[in-house]
TITIVO-985293 format. One record per residue: residue in one letter; z, x, y of N, C-alpha, C in turn. Coordinates in Angstrom, 3 decimals, decimal comma, m for minus. Layout:
# TITIVO-985293
- a;Z;X;Y;Z;X;Y;Z;X;Y
...
This chain:
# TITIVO-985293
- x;161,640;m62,465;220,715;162,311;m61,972;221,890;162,204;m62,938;223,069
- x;161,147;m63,418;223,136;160,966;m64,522;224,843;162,017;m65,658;224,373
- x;162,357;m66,037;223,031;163,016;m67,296;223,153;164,314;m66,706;222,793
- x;164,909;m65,596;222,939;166,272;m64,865;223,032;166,568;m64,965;225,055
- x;164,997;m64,489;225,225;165,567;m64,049;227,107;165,568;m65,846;227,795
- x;165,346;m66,715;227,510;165,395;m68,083;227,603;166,537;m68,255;227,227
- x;167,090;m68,336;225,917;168,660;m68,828;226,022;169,238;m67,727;226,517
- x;169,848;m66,650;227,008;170,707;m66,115;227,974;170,317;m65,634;228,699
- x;168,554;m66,467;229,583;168,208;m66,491;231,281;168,263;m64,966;231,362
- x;167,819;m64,128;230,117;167,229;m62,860;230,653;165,938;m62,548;230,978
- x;165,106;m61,593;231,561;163,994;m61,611;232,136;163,259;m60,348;230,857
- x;161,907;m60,398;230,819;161,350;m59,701;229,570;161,774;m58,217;230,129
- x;161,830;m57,475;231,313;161,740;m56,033;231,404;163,547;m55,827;231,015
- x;164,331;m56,539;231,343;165,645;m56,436;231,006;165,920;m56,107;229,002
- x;165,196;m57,429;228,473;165,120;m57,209;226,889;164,413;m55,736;226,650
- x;163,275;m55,148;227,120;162,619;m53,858;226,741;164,134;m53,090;227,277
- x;164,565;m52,966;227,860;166,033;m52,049;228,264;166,754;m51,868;227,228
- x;166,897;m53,258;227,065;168,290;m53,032;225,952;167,393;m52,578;224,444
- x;166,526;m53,295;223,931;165,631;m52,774;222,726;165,824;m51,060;222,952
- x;164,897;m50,741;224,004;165,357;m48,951;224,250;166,383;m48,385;223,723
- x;167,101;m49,046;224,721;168,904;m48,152;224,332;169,522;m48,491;222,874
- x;168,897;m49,680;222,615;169,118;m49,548;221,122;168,651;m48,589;220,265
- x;167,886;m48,491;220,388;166,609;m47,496;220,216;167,479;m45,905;219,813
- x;167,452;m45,473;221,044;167,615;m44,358;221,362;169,356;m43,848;221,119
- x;170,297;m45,099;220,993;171,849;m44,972;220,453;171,590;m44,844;218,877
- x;170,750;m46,133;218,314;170,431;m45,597;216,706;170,207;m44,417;216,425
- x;168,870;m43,879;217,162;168,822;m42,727;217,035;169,560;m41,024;216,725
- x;170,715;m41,564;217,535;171,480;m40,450;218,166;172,199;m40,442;216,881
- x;173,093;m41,793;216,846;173,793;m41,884;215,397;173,362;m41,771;213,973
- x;172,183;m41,641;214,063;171,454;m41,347;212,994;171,766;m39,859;212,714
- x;171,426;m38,877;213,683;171,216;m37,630;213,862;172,599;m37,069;213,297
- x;173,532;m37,844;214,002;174,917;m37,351;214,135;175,374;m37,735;212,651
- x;175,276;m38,549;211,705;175,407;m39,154;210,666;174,614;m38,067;209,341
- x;173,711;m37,601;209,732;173,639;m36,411;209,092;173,831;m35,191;209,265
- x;173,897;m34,873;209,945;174,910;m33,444;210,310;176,198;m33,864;209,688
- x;177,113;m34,851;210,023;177,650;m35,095;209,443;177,903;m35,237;207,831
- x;177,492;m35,474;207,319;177,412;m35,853;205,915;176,630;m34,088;205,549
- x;175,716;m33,573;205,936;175,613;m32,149;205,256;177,032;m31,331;205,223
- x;177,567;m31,524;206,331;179,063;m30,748;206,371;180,015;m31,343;205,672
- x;180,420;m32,430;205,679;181,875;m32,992;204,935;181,184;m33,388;203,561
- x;180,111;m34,045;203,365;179,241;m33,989;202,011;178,942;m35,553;201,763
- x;178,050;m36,138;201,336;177,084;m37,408;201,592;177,843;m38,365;200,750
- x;178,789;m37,910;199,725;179,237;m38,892;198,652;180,586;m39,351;199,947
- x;181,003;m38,501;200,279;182,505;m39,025;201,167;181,885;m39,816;202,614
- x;180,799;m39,521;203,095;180,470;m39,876;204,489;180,159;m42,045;203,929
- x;179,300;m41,522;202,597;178,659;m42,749;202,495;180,044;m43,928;202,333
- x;181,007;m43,410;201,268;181,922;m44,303;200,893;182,690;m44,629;202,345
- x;182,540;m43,588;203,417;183,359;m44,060;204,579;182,520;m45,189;205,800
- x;181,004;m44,752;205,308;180,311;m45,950;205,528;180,494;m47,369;205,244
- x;180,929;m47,345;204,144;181,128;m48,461;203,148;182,164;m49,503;203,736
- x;183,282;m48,230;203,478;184,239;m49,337;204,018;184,436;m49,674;205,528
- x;183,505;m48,846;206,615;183,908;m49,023;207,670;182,687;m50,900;207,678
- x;181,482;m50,817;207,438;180,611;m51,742;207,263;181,638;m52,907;206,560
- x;182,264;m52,957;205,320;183,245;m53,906;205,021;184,536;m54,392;205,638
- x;184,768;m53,474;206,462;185,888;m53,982;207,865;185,306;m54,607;208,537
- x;184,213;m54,344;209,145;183,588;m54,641;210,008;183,080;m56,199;209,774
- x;182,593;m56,326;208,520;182,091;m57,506;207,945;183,399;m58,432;207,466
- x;184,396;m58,313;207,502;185,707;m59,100;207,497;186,107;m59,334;208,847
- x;186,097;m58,583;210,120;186,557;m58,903;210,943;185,403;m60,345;211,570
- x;184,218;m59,906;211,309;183,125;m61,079;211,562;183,444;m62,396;211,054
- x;183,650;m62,257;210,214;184,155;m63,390;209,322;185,458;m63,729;209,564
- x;186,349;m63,304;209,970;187,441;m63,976;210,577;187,541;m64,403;211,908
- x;186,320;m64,359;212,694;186,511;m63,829;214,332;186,034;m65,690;214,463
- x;186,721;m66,063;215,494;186,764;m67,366;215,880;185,631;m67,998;216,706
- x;184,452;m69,080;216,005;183,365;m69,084;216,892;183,270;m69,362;218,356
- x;182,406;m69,036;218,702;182,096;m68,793;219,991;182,305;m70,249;220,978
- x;181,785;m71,224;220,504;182,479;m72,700;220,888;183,520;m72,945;221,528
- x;184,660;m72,740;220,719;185,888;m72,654;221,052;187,066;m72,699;222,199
């Protein structure tokens, strides 16, 4: 983490912020991700996992580096 807040000149209490809210958004979606999946049912939630993670991982891979 100190040599993340060095290259984009963030300060250490700023990184504990965002770690948090990471934190605490995983969290939430976690929660919500099973409720989910008990109601619509775990075989359909997961496969919609799947492919949303494989869009997601194509658009990365096409996305133009940062350089540029």
């Amino acid at each position: 983490m100190p040599s993340i807040g060095d290259e984009y000149n963030v300060d250490g209490s700023t990184l504990q912020w965002t770690m948090t809210a990471y934190a605490i958004a995983f969290a939430g979606f976690l929660l919500f991700g099973g409720r989910v999946a008990d109601v619509l049912g775990r075989r359909k939630i997961f496969a919609v996992g799947i492919a949303l993670f494989a869009v997601a991982s194509l658009g990365a891979a096409l996305a133009p580096p940062l350089g540029c």
